[in-house]
VEXGUPA-744090 format. One record per atom (N, C-alpha, C): residue in one letter; x, y, z. Coordinates in steps of 0.02 Angstrom, whole numbers, padded with zeros to 5 digits, always signed. Example, Ala and Ser with C-alpha at 12.3 -4.5 7.8 and 13.67 -1.06 7.14 Angstrom:
REM VEXGUPA-744090
a+00660-00284+00390 a+00615-00225+00390 a+00660-00165+00390 s+00642-00112+00354 s+00684-00053+00357 s+00645+00002+00394 
This chain:
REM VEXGUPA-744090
x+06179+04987+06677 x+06108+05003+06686 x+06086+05052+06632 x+06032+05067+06601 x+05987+05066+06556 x+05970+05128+06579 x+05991+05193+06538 x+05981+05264+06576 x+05921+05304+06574 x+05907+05331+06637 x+05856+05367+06649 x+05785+05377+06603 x+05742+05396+06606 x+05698+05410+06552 x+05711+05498+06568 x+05708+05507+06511 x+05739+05575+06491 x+05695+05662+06508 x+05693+05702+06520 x+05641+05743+06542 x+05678+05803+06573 x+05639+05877+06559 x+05653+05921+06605 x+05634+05919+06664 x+05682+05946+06693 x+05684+05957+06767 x+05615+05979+06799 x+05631+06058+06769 x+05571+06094+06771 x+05512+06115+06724 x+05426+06150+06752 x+05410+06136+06705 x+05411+06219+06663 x+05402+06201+06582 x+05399+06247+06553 x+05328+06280+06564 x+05269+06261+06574 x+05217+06282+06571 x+05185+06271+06658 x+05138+06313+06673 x+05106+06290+06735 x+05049+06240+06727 x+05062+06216+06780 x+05041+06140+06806 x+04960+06147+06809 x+04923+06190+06806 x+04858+06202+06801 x+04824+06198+06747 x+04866+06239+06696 x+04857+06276+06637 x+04858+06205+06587 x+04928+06174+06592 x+04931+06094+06570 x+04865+06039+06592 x+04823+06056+06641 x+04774+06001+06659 x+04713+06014+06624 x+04712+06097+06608 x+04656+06131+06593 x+04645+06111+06536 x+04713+06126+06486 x+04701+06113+06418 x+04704+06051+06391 x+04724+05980+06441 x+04713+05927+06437 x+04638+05919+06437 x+04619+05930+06478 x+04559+05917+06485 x+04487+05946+06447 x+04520+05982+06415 x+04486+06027+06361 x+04495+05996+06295 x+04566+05957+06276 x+04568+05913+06230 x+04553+05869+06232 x+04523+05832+06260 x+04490+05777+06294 x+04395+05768+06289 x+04397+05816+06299 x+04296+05852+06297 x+04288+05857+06218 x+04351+05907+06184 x+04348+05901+06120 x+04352+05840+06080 x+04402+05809+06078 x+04396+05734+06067 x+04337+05696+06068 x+04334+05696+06118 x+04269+05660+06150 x+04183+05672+06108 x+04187+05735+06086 x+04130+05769+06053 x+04139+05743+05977 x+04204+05740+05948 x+04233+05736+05889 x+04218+05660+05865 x+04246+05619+05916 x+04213+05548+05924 x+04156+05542+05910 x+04106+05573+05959 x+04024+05535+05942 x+04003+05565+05870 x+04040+05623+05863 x+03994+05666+05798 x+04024+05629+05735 x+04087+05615+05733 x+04097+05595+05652 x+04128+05497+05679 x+04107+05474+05595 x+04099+05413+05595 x+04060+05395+05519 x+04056+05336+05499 x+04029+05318+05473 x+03964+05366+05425 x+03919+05352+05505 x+03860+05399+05494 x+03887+05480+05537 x+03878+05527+05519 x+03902+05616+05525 x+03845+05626+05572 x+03842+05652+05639 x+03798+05679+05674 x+03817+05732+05698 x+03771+05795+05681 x+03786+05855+05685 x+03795+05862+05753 x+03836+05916+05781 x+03881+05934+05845 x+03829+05966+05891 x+03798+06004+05861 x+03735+06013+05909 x+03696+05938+05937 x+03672+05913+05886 x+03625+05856+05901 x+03652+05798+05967 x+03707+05796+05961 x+03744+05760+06004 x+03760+05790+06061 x+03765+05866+06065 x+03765+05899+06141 x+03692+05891+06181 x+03637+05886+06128 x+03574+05881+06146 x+03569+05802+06184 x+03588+05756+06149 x+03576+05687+06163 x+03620+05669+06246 x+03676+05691+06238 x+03703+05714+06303 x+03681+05733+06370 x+03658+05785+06359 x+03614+05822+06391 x+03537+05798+06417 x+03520+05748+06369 x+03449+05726+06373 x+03424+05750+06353 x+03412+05807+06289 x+03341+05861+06288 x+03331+05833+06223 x+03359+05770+06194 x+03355+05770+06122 x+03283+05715+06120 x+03242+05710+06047 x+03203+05660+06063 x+03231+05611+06030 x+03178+05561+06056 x+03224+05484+06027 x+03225+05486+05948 x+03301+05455+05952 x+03304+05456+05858 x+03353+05386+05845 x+03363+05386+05788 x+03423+05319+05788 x+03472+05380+05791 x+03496+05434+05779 x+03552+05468+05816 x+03583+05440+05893 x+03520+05455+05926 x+03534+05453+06023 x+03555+05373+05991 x+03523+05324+05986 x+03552+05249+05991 x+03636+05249+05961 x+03654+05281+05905 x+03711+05267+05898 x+03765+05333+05925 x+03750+05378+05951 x+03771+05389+05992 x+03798+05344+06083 x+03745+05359+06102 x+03739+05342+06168 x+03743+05244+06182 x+03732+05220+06144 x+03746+05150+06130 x+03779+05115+06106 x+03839+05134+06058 x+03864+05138+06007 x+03948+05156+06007 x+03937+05238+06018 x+04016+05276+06001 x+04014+05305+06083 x+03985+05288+06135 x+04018+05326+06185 x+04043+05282+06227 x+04032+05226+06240 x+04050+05147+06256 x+04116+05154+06233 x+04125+05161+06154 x+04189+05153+06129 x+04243+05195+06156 x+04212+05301+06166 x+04230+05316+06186 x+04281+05318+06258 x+04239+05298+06303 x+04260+05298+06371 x+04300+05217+06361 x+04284+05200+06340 x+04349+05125+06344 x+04406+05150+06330 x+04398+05202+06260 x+04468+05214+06231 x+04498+05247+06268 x+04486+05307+06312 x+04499+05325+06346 x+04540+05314+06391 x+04489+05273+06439 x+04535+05216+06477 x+04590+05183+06468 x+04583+05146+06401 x+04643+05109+06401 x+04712+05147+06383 x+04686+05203+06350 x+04753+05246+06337 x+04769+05272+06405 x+04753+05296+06431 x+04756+05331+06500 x+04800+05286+06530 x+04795+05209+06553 x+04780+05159+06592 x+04872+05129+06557 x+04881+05136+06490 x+04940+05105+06442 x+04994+05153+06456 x+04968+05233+06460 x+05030+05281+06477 x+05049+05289+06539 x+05015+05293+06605 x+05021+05271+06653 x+05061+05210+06666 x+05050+05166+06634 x+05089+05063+06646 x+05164+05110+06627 x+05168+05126+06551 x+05221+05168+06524 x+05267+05201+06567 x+05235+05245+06611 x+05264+05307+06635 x+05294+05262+06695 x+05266+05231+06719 x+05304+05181+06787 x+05345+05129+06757 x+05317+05102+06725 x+05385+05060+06681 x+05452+05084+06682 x+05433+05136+06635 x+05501+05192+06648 x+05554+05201+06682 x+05523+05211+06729 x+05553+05241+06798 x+05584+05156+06830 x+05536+05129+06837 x+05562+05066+06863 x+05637+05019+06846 x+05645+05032+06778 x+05680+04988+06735 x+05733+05056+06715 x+05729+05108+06735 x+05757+05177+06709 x+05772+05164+06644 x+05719+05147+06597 x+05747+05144+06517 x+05685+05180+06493 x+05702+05233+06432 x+05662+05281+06416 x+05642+05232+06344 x+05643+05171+06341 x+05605+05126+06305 x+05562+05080+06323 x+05565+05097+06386 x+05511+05015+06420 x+05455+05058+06406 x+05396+04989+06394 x+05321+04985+06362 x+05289+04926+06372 x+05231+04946+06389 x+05198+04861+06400 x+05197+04813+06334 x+05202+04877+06286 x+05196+04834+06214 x+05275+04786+06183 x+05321+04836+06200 x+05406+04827+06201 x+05418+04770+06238 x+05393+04766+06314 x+05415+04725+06373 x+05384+04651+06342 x+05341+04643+06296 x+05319+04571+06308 x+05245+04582+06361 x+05221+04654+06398 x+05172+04642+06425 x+05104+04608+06390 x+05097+04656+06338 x+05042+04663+06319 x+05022+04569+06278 x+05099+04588+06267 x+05087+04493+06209 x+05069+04443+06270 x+05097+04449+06335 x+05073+04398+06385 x+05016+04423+06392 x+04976+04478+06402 x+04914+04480+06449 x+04853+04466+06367 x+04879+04458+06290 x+04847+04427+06231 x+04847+04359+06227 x+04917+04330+06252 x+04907+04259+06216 x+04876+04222+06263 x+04856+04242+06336 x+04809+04219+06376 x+04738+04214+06379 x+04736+04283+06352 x+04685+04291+06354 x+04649+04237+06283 x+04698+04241+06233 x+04654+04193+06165 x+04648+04121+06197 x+04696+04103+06229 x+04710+04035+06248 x+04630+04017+06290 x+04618+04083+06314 x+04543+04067+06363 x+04487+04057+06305 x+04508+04096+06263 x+04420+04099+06219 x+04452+04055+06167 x+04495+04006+06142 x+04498+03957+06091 x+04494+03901+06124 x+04509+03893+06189 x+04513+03821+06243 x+04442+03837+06279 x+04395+03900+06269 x+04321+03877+06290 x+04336+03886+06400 x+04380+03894+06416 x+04399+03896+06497 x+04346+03939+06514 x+04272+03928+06560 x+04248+03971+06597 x+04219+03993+06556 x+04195+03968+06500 x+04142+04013+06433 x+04089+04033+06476 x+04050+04030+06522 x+04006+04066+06542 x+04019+04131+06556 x+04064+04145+06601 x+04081+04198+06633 x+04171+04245+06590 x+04156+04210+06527 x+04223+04222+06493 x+04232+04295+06506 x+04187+04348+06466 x+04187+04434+06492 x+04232+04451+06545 x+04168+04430+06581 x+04193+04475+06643 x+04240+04449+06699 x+04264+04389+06680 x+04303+04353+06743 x+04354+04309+06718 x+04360+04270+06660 x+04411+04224+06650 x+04454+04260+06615 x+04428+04285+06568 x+04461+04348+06514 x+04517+04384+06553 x+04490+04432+06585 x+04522+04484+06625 x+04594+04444+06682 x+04568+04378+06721 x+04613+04346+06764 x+04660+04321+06709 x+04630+04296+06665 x+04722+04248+06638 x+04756+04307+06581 x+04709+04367+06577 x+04751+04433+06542 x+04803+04454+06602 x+04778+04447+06668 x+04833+04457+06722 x+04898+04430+06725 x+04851+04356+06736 x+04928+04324+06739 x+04952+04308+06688 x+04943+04303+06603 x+04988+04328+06571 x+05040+04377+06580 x+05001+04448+06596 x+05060+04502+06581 x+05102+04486+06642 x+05103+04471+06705 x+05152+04465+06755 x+05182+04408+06725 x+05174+04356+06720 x+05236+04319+06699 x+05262+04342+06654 x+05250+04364+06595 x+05264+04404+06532 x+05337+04435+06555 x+05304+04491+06599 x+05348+04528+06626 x+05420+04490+06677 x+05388+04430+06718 x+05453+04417+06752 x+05496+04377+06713 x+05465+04366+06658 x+05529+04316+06590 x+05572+04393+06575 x+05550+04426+06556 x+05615+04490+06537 x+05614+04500+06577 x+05598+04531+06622 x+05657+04539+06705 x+05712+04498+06729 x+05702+04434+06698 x+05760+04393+06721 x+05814+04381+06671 x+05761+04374+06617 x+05821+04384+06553 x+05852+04431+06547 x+05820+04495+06576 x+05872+04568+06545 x+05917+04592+06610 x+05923+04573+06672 x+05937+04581+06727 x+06015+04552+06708 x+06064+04609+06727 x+06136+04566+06722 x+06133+04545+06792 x+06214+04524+06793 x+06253+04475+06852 x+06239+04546+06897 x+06254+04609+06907 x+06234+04655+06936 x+06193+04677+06955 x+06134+04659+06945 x+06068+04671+06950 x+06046+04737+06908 x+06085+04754+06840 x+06060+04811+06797 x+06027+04801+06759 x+06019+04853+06688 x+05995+04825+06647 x+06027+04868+06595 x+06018+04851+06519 x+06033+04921+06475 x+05996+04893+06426 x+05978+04935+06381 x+05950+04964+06315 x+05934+04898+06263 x+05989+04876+06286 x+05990+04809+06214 x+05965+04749+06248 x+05990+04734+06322 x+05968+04666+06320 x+05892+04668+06348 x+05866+04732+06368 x+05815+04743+06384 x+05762+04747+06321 x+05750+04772+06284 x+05725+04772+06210 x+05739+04704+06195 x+05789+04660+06174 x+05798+04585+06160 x+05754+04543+06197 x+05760+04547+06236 x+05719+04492+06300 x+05643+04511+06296 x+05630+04583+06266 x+05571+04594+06261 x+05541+04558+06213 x+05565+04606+06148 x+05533+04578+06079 x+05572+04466+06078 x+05622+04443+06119 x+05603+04368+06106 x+05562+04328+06145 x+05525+04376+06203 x+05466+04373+06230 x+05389+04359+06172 x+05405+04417+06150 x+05336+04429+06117 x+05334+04373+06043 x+05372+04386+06028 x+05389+04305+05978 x+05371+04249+06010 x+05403+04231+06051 x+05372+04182+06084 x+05307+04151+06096 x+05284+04221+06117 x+05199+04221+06134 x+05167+04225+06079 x+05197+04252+06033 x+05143+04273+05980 x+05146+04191+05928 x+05206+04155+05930 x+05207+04081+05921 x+05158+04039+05952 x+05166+04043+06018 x+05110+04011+06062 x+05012+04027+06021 x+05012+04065+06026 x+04937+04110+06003 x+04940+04087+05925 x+04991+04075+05884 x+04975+04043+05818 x+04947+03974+05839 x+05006+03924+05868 x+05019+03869+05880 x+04933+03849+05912 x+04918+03890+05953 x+04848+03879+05992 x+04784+03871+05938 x+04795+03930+05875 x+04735+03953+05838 x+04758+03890+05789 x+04803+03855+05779 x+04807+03797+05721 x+04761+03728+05754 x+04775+03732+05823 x+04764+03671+05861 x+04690+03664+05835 x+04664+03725+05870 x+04582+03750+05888 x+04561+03716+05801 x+04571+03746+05765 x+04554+03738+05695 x+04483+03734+05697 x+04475+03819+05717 x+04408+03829+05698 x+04408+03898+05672 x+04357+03919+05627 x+04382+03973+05576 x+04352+04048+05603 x+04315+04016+05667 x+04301+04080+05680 x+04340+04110+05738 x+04343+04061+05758 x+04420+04125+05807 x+04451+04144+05772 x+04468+04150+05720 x+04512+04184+05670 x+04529+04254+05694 x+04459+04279+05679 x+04433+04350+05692 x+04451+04376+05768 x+04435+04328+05827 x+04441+04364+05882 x+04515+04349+05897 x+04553+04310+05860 x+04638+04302+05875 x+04660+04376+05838 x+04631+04384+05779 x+04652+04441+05741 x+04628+04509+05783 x+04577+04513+05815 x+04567+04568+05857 x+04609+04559+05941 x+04634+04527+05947 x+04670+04523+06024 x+04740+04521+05978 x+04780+04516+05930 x+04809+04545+05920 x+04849+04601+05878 x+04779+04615+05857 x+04785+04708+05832 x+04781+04756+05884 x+04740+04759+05906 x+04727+04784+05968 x+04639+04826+05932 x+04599+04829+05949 x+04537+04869+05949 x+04476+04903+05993 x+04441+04930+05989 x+04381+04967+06045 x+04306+04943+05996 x+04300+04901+05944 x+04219+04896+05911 x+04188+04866+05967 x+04214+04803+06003 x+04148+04774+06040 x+04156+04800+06114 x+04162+04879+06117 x+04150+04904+06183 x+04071+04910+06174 x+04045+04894+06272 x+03987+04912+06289 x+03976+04924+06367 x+03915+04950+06371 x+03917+04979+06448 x+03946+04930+06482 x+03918+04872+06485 x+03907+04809+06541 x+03978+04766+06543 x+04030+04814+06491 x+04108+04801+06530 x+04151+04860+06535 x+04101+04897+06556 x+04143+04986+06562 x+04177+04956+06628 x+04133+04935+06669 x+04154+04959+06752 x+04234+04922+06776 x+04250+04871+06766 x+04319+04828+06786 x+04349+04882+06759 x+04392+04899+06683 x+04432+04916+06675 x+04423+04986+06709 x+04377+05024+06707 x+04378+05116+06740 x+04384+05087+06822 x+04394+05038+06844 x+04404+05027+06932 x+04475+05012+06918 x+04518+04966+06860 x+04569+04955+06876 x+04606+05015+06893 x+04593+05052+06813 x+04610+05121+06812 x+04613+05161+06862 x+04555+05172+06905 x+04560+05230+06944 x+04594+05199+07011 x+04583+05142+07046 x+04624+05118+07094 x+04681+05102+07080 x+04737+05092+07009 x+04784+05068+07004 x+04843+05125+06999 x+04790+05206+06980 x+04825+05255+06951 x+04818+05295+07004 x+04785+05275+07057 x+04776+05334+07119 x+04833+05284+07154 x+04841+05239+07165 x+04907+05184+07192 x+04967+05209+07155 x+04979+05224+07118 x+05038+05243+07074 x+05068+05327+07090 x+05007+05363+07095 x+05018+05449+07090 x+05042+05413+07203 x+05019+05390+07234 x+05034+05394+07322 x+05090+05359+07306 x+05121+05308+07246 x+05187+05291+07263 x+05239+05348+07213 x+05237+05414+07206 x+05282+05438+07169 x+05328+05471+07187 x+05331+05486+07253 x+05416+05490+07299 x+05463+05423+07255 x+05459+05364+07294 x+05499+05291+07251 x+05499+05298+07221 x+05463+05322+07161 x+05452+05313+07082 x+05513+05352+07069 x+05522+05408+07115 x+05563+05486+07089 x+05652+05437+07103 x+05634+05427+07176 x+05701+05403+07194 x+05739+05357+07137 x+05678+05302+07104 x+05745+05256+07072 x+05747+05294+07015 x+05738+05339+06999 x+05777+05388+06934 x+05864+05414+06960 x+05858+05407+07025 x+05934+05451+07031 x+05980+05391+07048 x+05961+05311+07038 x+05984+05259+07025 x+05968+05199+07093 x+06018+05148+07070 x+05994+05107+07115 x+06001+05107+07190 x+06081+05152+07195 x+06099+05130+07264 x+06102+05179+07272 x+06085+05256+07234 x+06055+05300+07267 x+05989+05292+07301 x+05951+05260+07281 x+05883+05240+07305 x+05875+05187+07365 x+05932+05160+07373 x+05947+05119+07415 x+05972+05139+07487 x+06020+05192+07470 x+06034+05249+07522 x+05987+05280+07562 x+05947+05297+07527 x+05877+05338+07529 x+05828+05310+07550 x+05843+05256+07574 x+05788+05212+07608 x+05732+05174+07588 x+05764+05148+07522 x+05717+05117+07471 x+05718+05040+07466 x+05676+05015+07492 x+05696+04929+07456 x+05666+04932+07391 x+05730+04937+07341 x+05684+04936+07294 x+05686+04846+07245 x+05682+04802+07273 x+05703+04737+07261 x+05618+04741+07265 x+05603+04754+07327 x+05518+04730+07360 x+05484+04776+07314 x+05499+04854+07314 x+05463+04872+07273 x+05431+04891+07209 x+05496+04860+07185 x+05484+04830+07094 x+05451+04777+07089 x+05439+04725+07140 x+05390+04663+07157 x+05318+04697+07140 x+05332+04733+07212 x+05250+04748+07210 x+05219+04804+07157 x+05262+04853+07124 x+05227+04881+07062 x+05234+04830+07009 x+05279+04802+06983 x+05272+04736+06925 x+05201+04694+06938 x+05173+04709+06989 x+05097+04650+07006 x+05043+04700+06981 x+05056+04778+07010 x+05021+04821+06998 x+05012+04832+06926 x+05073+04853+06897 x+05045+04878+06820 x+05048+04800+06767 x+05045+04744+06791 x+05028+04713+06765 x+04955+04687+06773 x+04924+04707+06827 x+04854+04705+06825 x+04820+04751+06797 x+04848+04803+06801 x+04816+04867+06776 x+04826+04839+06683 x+04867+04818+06668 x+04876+04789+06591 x+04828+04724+06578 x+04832+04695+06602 x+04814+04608+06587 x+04732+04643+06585 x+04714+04694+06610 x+04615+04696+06633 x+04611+04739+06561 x+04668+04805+06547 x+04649+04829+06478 x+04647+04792+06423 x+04705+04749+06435 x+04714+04711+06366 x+04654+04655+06365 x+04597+04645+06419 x+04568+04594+06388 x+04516+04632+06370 x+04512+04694+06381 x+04453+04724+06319 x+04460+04756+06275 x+04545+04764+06265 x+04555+04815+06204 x+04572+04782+06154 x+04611+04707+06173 x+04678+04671+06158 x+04733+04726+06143 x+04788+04721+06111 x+04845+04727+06138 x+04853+04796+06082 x+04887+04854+06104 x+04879+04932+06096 x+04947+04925+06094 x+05004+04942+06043 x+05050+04952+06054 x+05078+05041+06054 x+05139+05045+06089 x+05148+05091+06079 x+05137+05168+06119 x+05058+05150+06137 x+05053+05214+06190 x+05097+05252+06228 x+05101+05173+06291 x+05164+05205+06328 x+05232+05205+06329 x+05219+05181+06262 x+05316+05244+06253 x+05302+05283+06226 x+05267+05328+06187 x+05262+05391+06161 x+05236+05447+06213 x+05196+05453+06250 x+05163+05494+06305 x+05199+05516+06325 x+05213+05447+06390 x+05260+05468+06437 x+05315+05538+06435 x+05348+05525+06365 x+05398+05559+06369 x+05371+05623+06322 x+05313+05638+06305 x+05280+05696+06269 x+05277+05746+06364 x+05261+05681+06395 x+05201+05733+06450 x+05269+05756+06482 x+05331+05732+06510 x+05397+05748+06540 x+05409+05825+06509 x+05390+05822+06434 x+05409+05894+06401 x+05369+05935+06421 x+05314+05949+06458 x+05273+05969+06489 x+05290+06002+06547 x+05282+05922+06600 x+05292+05925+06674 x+05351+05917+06693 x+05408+05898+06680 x+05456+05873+06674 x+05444+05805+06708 x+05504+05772+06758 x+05511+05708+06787 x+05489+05699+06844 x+05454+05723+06877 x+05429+05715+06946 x+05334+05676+06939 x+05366+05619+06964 x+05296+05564+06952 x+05232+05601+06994 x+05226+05628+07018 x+05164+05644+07060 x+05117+05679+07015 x+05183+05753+06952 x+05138+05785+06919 x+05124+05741+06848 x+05170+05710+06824 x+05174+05685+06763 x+05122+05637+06759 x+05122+05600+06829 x+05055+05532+06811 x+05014+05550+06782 x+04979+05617+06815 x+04892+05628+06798 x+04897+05668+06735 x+04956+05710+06719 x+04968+05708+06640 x+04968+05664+06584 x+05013+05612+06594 x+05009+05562+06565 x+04941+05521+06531 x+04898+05520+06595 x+04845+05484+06622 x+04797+05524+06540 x+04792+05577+06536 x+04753+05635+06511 x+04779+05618+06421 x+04850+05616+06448 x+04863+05627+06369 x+04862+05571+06317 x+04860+05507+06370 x+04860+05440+06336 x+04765+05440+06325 x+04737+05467+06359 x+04676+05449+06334 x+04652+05510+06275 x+04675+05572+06275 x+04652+05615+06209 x+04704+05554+06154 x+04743+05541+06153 x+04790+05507+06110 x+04733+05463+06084 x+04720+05411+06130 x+04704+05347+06097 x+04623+05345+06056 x+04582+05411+06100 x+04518+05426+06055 x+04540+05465+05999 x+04575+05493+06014 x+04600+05531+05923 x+04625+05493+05851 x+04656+05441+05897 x+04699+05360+05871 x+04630+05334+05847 x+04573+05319+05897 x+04498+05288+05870 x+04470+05309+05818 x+04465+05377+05826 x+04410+05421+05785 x+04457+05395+05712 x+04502+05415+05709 x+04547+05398+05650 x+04555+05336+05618 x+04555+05291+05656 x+04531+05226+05645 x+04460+05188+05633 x+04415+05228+05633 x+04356+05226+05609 x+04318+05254+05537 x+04379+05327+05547 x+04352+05373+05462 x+04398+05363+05426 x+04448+05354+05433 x+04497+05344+05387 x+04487+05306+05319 x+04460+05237+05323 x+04425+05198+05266 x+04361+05183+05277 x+04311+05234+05315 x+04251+05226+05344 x+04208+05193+05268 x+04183+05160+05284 x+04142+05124+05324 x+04190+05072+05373 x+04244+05041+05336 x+04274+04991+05376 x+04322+05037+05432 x+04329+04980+05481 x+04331+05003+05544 x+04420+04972+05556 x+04451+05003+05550 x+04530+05001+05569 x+04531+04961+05628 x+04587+04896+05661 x+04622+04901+05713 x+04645+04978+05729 x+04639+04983+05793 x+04685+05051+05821 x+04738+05036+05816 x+04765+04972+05858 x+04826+04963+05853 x+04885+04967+05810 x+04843+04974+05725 x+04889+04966+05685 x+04899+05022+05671 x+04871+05113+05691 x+04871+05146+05669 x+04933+05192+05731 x+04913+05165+05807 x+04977+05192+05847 x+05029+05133+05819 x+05048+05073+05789 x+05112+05078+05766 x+05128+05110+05707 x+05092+05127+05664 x+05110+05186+05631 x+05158+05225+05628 x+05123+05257+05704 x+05169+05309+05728 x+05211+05300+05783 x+05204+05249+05819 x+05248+05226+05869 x+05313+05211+05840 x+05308+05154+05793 x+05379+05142+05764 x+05418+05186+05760 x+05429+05218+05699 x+05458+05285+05701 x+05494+05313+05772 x+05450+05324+05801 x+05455+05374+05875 x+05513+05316+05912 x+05511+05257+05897 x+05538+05208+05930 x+05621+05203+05911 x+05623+05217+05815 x+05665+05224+05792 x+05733+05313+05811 x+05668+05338+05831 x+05697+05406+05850 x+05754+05399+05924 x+05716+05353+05953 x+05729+05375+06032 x+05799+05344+06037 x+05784+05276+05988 x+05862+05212+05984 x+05899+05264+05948 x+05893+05319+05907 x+05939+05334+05844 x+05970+05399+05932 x+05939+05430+05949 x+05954+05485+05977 x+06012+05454+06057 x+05982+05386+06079 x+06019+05349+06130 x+06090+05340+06098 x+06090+05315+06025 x+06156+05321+06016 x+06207+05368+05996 x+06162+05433+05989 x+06195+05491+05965 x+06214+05526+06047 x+06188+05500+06107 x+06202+05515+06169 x+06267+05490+06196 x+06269+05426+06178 x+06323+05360+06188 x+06383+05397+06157 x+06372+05399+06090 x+06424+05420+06068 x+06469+05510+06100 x+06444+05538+06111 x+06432+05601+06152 x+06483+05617+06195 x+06457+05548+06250 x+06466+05541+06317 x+06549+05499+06315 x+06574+05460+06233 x+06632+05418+06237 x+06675+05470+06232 
């Protein structure tokens, strides 16, 4: 089995003090977002537009129409990716599982293109076909590596879990070529290339509301299951002892954070990376106890991923970056760290 995701016990800092200044990096962010871009809107003018006291200008429109749409998506989906992350985790006890790693994110993409190059439900594509076959992508996604990485024991470890992932996502990401050759039309090009970079340009109000409901019902479901969450860290048949089915209840969170994935990824497309980096930032924090770490997590994946935005917008401003390509950036690396440090553990422990 595939060891623990890694974390202090206890925390170094108080648990208040950590929400405060989350949330303070977050407001900052958030301000940092609408003000710089492309076009520079001074920091006052935008507290005004906020506020309402400002008069109408093309400022308020690209503000308030524009970069705060983007904002609160990005938000979300980071929030929504470290969260999937942080239960992943725990579930699979591997301090590498990721919706992006697992093959989630590539199932809850190549469904979703398969809907908008095959035309399925073009009326209601947005808000209803999109989001359902981003679902059931990522759950099957997910139960192909669960079965592939699952030994004769019912464990898992490091390698065949990562394998089964990334020959998941190959797979899918074959499929999503194979689909865009069929289609042979030149303008899906663009929206195959944005579902799988991952991006926030065509956020707008009138698809805020699904993903901030998945979010808040999927992550208030997650923080009431974080007793279980805690238990399968001290293993399986400790958790089993302990009065855990945890057969049933890896069922029923695998449905959970794959809905909570399949609804982000059909408005972000596919974000790699988040939640494996967070997770284990916010543990250095809170340490391992899911109740405090979620709503950390929750906080830090969303200052992350608007900071990830803003950056992805000025960086070669005028042109507008995938995000996605800018958290693998830095994900890789971090990815390379965690495998280099697992085997400097391994070796340790022989």
């Amino acid at each position: 089995m595939g060891e623990p995701p890694a974390g202090p016990s206890t925390r170094t800092l108080p648990y208040t003090l950590v929400i405060t200044a989350l949330v303070l990096a977050l407001a900052a962010a958030t301000l940092a977002a609408l003000a710089l871009g492309s076009v520079r809107i001074p920091t006052a003018d935008v507290i005004q537009i906020l506020t309402g006291n400002a008069d109408p200008s093309p400022y308020r429109t690209i503000v308030l129409d524009v970069r705060l749409p983007r904002v609160i998506l990005g938000a979300a989906v980071g929030a929504g990716l470290a969260v999937v992350g942080t239960t992943l985790q725990a579930l699979v006890r591997n301090p590498l599982a990721d919706p992006f790693l697992l093959g989630v994110s590539s199932g809850a993409s190549a469904a979703a293109v398969s809907v908008i190059v095959l035309g399925v439900g073009a009326g209601m594509a947005t808000t209803v076909t999109i989001p359902a076959a981003s679902f059931a992508g990522a759950f099957l996604a997910l139960l192909v590596v669960y079965a592939l990485a699952r030994e004769p024991g019912g464990g898992f470890t490091t390698t065949r879990l990562i394998l089964a992932g990334v020959a998941v996502s190959y797979v899918l990401s074959a499929l999503t070529s194979l689909i865009l050759v069929v289609s042979a039309r030149a303008d899906h090009l663009k929206e195959v290339l944005y579902w799988t970079l991952g991006g926030l340009g065509s956020a707008r109000w009138d698809m805020l509301a699904l993903p901030l409901t998945v979010l808040a019902v999927g992550t208030a479901l997650l923080i009431a299951l974080a007793r279980p969450l805690d238990l399968l860290l001290v293993g399986e048949e400790g958790a089993t002892v302990l009065g855990l089915d945890t057969a049933r209840f890896r069922a029923g969170v695998f449905v959970l954070t794959s809905l909570v994935t399949g609804v982000l990824v059909a408005h972000s497309g596919a974000i790699g990376f988040v939640g494996l980096m967070v997770p284990h930032a916010a543990r250095m924090l809170v340490g391992a106890a899911h109740r405090a770490l979620l709503p950390v997590a929750a906080l830090m994946g969303a200052v992350f991923l608007v900071v990830a935005d803003l950056a992805a917008r000025t960086v070669a401003a005028p042109q507008d970056i995938p995000v996605g390509v800018l958290t693998a950036l830095t994900g890789g690396p971090f990815f390379l760290w965690l495998l280099r440090r697992g085997r400097a553990r391994e070796g340790a422990e022989a």
